[in-house]
DRENDOMI-275616 format. One record per residue (C-alpha): x, y, z; residue in one letter; residue number from 0. Coordinates in steps of 0.001 Angstrom, whole numbers, plus 500000, padded with zeros to 6 digits. Layout:
REM residues N
<vonu <X, Y, Z>, 'A', NUM>,
...
//
This chain:
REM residues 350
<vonu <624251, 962356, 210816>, 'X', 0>,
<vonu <627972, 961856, 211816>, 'X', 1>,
<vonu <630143, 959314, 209406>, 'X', 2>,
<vonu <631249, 956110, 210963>, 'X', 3>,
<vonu <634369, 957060, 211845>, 'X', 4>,
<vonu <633150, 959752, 213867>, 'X', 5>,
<vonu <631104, 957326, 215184>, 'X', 6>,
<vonu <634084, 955074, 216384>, 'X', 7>,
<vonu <635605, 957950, 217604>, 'X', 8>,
<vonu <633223, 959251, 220091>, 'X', 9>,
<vonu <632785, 955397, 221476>, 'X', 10>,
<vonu <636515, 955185, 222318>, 'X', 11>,
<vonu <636506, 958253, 224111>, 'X', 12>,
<vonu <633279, 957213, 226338>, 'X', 13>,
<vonu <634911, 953853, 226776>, 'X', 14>,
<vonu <638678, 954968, 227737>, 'X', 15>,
<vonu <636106, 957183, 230327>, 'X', 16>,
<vonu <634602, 954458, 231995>, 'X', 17>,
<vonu <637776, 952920, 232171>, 'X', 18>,
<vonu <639207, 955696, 234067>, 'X', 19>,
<vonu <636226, 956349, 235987>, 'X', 20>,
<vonu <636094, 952553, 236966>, 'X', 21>,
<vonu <639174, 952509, 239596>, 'X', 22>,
<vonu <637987, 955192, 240883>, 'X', 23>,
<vonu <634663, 953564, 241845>, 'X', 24>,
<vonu <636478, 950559, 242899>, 'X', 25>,
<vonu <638413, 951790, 245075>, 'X', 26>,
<vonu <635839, 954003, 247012>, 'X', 27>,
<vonu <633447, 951170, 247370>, 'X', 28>,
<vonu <635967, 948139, 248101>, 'X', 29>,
<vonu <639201, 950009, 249498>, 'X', 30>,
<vonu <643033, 949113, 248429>, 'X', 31>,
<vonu <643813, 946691, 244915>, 'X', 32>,
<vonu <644790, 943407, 245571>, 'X', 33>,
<vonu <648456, 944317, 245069>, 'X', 34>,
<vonu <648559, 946764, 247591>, 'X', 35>,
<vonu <648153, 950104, 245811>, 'X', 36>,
<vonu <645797, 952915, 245975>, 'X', 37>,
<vonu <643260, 954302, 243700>, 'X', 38>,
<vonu <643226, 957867, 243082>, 'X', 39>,
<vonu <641396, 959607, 246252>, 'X', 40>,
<vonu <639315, 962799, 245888>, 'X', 41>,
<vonu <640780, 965642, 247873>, 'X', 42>,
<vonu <638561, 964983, 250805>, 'X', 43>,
<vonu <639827, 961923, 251778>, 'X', 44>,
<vonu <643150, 961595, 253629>, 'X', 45>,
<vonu <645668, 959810, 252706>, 'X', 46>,
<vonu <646315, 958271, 256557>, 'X', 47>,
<vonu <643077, 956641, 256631>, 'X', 48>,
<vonu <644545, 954348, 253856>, 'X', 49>,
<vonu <647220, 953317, 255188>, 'X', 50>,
<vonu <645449, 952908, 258224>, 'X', 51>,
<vonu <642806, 950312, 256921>, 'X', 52>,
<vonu <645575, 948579, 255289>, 'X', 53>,
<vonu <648236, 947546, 258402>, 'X', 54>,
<vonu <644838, 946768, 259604>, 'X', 55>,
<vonu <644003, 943956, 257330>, 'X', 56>,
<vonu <647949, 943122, 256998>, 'X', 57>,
<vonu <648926, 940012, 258930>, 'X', 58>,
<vonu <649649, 940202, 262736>, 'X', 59>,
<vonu <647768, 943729, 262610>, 'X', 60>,
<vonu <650397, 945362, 264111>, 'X', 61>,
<vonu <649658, 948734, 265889>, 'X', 62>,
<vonu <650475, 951617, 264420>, 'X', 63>,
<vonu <649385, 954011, 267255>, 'X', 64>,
<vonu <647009, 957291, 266374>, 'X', 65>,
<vonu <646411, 958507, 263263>, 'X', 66>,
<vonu <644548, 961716, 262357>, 'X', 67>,
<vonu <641848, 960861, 259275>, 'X', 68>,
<vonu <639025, 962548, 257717>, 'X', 69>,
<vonu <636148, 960616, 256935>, 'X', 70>,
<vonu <633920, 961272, 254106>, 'X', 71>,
<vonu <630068, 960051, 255459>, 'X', 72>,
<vonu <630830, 957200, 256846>, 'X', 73>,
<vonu <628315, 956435, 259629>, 'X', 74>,
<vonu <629079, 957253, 263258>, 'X', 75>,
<vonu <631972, 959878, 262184>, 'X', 76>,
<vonu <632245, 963081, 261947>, 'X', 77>,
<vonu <631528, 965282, 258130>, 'X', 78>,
<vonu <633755, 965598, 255760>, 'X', 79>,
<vonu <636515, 967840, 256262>, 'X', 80>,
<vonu <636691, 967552, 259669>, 'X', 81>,
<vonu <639710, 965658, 261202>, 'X', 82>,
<vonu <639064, 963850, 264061>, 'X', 83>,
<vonu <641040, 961096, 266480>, 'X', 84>,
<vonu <641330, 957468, 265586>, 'X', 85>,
<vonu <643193, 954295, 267051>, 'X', 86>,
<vonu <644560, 951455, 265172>, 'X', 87>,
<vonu <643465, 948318, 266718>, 'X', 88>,
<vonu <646123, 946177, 268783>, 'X', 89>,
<vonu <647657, 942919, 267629>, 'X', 90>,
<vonu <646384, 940248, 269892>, 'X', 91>,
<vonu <647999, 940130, 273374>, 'X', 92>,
<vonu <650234, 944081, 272634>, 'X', 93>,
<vonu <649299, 946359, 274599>, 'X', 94>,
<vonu <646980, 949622, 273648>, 'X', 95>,
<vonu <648936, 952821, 272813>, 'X', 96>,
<vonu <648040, 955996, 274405>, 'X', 97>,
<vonu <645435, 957991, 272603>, 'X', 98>,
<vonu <646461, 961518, 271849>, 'X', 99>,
<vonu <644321, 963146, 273820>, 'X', 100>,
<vonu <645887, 961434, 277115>, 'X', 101>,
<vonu <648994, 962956, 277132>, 'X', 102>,
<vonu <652339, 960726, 278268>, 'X', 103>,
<vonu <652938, 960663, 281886>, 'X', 104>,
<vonu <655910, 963601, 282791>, 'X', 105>,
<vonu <658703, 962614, 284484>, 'X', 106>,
<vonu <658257, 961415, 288366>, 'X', 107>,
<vonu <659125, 963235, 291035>, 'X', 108>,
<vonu <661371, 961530, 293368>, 'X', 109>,
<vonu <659091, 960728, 296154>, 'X', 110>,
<vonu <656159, 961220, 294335>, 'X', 111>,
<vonu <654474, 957851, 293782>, 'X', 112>,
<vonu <652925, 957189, 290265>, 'X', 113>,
<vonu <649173, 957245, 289480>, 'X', 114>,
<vonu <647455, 954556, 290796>, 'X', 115>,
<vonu <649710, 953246, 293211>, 'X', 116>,
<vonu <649431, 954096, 296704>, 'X', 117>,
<vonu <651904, 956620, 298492>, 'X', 118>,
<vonu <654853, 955531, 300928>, 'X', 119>,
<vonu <654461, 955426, 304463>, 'X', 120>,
<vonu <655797, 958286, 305468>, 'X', 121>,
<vonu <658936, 958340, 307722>, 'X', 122>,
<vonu <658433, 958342, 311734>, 'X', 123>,
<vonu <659285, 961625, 313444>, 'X', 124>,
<vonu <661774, 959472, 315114>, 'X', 125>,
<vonu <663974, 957894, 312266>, 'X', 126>,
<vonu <666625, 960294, 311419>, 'X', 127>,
<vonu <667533, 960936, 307849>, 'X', 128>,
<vonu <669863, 958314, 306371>, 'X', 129>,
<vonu <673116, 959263, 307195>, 'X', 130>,
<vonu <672034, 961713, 310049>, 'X', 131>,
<vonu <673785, 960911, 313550>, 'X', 132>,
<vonu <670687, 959947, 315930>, 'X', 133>,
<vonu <670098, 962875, 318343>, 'X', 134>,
<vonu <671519, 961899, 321869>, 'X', 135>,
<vonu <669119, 960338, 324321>, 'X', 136>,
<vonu <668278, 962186, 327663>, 'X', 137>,
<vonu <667588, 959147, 329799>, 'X', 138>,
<vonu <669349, 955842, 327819>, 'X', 139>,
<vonu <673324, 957005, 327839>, 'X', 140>,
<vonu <672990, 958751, 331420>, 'X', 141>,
<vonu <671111, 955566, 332769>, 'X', 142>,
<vonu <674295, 953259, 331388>, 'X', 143>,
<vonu <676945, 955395, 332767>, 'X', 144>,
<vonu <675211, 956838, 336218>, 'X', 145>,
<vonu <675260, 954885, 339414>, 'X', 146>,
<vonu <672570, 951989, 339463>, 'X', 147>,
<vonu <670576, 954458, 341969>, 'X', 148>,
<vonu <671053, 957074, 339578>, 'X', 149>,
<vonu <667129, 959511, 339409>, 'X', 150>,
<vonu <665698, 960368, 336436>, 'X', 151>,
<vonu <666200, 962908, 334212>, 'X', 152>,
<vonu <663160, 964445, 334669>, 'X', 153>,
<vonu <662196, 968003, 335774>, 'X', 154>,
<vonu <660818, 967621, 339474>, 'X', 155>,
<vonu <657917, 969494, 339758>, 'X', 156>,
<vonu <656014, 968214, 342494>, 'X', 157>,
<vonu <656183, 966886, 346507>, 'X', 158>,
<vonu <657471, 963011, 347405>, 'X', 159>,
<vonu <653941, 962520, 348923>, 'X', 160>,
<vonu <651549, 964700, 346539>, 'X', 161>,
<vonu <648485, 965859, 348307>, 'X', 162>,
<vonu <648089, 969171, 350299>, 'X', 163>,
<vonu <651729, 969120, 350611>, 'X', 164>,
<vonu <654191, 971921, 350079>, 'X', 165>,
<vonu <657864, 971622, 349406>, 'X', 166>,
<vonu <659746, 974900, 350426>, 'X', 167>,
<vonu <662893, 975650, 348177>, 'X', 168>,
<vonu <665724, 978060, 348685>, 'X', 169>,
<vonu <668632, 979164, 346121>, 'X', 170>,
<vonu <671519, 980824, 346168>, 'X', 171>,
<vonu <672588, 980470, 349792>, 'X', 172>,
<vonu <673757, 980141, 352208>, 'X', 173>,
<vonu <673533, 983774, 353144>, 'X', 174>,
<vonu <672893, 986465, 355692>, 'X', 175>,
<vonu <669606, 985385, 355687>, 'X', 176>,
<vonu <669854, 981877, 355976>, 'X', 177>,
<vonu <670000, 982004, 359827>, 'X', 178>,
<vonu <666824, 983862, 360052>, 'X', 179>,
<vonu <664747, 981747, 357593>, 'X', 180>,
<vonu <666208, 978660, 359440>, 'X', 181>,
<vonu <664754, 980397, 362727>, 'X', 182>,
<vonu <661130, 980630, 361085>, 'X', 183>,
<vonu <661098, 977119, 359648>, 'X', 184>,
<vonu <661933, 975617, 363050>, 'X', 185>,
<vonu <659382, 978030, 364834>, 'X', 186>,
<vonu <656602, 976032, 362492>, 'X', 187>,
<vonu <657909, 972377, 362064>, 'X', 188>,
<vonu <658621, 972845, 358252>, 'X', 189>,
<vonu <660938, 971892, 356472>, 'X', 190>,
<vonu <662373, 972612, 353284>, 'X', 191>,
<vonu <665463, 971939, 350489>, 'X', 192>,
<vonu <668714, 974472, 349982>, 'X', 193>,
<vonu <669625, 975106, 346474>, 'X', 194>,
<vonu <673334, 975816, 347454>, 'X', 195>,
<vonu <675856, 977832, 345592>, 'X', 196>,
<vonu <679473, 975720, 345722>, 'X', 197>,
<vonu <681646, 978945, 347334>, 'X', 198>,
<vonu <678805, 979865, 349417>, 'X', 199>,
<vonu <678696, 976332, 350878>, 'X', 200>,
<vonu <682395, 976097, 350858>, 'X', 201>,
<vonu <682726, 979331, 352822>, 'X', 202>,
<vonu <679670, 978353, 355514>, 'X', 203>,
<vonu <680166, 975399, 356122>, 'X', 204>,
<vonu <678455, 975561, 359902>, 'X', 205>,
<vonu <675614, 976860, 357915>, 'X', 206>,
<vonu <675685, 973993, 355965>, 'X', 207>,
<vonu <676528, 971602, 358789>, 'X', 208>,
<vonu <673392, 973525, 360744>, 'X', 209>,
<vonu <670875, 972836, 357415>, 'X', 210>,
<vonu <671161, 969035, 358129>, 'X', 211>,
<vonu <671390, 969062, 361498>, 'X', 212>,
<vonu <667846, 970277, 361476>, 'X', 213>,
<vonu <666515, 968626, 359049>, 'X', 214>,
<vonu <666433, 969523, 355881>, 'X', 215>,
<vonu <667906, 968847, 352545>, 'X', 216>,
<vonu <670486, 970150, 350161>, 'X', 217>,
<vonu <670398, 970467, 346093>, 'X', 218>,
<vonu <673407, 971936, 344164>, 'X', 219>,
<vonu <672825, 975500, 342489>, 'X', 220>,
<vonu <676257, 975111, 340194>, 'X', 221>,
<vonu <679729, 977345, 341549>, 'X', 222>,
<vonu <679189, 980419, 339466>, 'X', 223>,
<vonu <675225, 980749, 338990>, 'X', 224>,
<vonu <676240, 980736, 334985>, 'X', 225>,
<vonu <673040, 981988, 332694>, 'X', 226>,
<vonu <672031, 980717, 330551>, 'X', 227>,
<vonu <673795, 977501, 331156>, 'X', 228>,
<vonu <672712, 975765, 328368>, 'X', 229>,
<vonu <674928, 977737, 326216>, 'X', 230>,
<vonu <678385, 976679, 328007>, 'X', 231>,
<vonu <680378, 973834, 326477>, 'X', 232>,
<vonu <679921, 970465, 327964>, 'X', 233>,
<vonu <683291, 970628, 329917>, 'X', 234>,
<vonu <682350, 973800, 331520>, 'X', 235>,
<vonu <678487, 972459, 332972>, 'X', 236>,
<vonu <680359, 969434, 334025>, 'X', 237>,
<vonu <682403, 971560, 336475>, 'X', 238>,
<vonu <679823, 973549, 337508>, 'X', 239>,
<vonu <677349, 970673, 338790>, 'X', 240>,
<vonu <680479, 968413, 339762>, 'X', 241>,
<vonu <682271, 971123, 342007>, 'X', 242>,
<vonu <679410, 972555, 343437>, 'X', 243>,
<vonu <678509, 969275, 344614>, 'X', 244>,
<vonu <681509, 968454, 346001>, 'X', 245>,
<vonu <681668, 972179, 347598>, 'X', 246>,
<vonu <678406, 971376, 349380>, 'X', 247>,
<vonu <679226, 967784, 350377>, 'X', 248>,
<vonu <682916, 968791, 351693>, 'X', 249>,
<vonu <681071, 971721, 354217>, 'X', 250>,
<vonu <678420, 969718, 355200>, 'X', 251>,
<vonu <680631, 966626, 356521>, 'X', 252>,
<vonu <680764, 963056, 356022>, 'X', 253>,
<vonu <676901, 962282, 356701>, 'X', 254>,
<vonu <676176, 965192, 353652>, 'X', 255>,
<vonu <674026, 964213, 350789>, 'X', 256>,
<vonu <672857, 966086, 348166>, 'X', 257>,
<vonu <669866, 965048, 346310>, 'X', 258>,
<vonu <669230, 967310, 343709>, 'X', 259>,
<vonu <670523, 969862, 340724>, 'X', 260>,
<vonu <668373, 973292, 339728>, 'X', 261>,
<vonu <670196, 975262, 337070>, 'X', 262>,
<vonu <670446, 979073, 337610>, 'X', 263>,
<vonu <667065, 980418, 335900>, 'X', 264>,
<vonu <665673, 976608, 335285>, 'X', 265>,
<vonu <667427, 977013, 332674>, 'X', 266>,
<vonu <667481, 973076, 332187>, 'X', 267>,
<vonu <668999, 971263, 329004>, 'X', 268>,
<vonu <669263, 968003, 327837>, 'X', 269>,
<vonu <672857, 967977, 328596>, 'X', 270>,
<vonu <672943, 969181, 331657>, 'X', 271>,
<vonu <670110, 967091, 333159>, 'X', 272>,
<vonu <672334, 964332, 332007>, 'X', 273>,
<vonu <674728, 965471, 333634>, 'X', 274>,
<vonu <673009, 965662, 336736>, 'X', 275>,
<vonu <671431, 962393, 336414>, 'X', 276>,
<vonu <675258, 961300, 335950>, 'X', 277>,
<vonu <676268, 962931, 339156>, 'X', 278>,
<vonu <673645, 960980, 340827>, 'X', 279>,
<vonu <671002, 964237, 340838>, 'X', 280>,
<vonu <667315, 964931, 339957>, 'X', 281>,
<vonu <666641, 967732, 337654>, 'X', 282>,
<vonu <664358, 970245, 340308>, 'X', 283>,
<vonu <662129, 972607, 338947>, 'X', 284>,
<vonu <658761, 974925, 341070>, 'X', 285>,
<vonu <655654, 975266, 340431>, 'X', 286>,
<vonu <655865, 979008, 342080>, 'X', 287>,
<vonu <657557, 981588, 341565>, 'X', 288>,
<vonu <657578, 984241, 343901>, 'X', 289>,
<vonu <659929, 986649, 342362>, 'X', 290>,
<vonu <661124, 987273, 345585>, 'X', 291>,
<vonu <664573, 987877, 343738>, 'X', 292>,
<vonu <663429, 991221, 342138>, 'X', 293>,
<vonu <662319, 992685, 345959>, 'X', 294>,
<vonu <659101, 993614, 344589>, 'X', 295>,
<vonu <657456, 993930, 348269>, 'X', 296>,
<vonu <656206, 992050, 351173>, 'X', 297>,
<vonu <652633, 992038, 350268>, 'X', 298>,
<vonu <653856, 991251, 346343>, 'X', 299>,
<vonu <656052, 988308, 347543>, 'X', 300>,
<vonu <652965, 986600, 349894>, 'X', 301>,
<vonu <650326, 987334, 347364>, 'X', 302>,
<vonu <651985, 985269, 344789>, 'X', 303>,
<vonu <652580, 982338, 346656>, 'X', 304>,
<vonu <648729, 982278, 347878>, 'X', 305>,
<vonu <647833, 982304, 344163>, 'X', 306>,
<vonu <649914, 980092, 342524>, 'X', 307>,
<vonu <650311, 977318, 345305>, 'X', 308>,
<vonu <648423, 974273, 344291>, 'X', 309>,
<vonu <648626, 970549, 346818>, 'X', 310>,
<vonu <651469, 969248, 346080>, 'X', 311>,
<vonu <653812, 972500, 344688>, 'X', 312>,
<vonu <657151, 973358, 344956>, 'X', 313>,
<vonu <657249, 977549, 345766>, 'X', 314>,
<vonu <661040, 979006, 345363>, 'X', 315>,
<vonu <662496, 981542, 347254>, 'X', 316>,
<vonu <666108, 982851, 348153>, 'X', 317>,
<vonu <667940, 982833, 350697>, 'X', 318>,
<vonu <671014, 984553, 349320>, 'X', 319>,
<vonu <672448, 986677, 346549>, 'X', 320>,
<vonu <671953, 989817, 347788>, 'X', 321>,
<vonu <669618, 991163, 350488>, 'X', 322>,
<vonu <666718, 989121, 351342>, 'X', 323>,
<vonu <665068, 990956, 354123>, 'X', 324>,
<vonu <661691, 990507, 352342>, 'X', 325>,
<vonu <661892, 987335, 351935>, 'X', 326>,
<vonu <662208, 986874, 355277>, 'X', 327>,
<vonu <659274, 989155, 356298>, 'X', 328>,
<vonu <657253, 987080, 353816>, 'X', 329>,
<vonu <658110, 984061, 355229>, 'X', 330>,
<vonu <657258, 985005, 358752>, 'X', 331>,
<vonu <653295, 985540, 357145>, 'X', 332>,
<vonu <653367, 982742, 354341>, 'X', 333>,
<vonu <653890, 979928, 357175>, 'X', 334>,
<vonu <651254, 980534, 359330>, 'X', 335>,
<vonu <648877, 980974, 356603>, 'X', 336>,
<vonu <650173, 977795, 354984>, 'X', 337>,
<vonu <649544, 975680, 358395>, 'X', 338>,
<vonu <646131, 976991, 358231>, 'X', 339>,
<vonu <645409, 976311, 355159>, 'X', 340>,
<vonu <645792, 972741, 356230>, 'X', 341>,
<vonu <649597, 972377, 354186>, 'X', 342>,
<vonu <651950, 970000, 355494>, 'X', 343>,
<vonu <655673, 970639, 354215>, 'X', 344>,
<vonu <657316, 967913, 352229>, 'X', 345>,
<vonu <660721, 967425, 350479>, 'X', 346>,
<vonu <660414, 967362, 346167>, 'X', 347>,
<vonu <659965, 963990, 344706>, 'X', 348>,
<vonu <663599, 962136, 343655>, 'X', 349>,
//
């Protein structure tokens, strides 16, 4: 049997145990001491969850944001030694902080509108980029500065009347030809529009003078036939519309009008149309082709013009720039055929 002061000794050391052991207890089942320190954890509890619980219960509750803690069988989270997310609660009114698994939004994109918001209208075709000189008009600046009679700058593409019309054009005279094709158009009561080159006016004028006299009309084909126009400066297609048209009016004599402008190719711009439309002329396009230009044949030349013609078209031809004794010959078959076919000839719309 062990003495008494062996005795004493052994209680000692069992009570200076439970001491120790008693913090430790205390602190698992009832968290932090009153003045704000920790017990002692065991290794599986982190050190962040502490903290955590405590700016928790400190006034205000401020939030701390996310904090990574391992729970030790606590109901609801996950077993021990596994680390999972959690979120300090809010102070009343702040707002919640991001949780780490929603990652901060990047940088914007200029243009790019945030989530949740809806997207910009996007810009009209027709505003021009801040900065960016508005493209010119083909219709409002020609309309200001042309004569109050002043056409449109639109590409003429069908008769005055419409219907089972046909309007009969001819470029690039007057020529050798001219006579003849002037021969067949009074043979058949048609009539039909002279695309006139400036020099070749200036140097026929009883041609010219001969065009009115029975009838028909005159439209100016520039002074030099230049193609492509378009790519002249603006100085340049301003002489070659302006002095053709004064070419054709001078030969054709005081009573002379000229109605219309067809660039060389219909090779038509917005700058020279406006030009036109300045000069007091309507842009004149066809509807057919005949190709009568590359002397392809008789047959060829007739053929096309059967095909293509629609009530109400606009066929081209030539009546100079070279030899144009198939147009001529096609003529002589196109107009009866065309008088069958119950066409009546007309002058383009202006």
């Amino acid at each position: 049997m062990p003495d008494q002061g062996t005795t004493r000794t052994i209680l000692r050391r069992a009570a200076a145990g439970c001491a120790a052991l008693l913090p430790l207890a205390l602190a698992c089942a009832c968290g932090p001491t009153s003045n704000g320190a920790s017990a002692a954890a065991s290794p599986s509890i982190h050190a962040g969850a502490t903290a955590s619980a405590t700016a928790q219960s400190a006034p205000g509750r401020a939030a701390l944001g996310s904090v990574a803690a391992t729970t030790a069988g606590a109901p609801g989270t996950a077993a021990p030694g596994i680390t999972v997310a959690t979120t300090a609660l809010p102070a009343a009114g702040a707002p919640s902080a991001a949780t780490p698994s929603t990652p901060a939004p990047g940088p914007v994109t200029p243009g790019t509108p945030a989530s949740g918001t809806a997207a910009p209208a996007a810009p009209t075709r027709h505003a021009p980029a801040p900065g960016t000189p508005a493209p010119a008009a083909t219709t409002g600046p020609a309309a200001a500065t042309a004569a109050p009679d002043a056409p449109g700058s639109s590409i003429v593409y069908r008769t005055a009347s419409g219907g089972k019309t046909v309007a009969l054009t001819f470029d690039d005279g007057p020529g050798p030809a001219t006579g003849a094709i002037l021969d067949l158009l009074k043979q058949y009561h048609a009539k039909a529009t002279f695309c006139e080159i400036g020099p070749q006016a200036a140097a026929n004028p009883k041609t010219v003078q001969r065009i009115l006299d029975e009838g028909h009309r005159l439209c100016d084909h520039t002074v030099n036939h230049p193609q492509p126009m378009h790519t002249l400066p603006r100085e340049q297609q301003v002489y070659e519309i302006d002095a053709a048209k004064a070419m054709i009016l001078k030969s054709g004599g005081p009573d002379a009008k000229v109605a219309w402008f067809r660039a060389p190719g219909g090779d038509f711009s917005a700058q020279n149309r406006q030009i036109a439309v300045q000069d007091g002329l309507r842009p004149l396009g066809w509807t057919v082709d005949t190709r009568d230009w590359a002397k392809p044949g008789v047959p060829e030349i007739v053929a096309t013009a059967q095909r293509e013609l629609h009530p109400g078209g606009i066929i081209l031809m030539h009546d100079g720039g070279g030899d144009r004794s198939q147009t001529v010959a096609a003529l002589a078959q196109l107009l009866p055929w065309l008088v069958q076919q119950g066409y009546t000839f007309d002058f383009p719309d202006c």
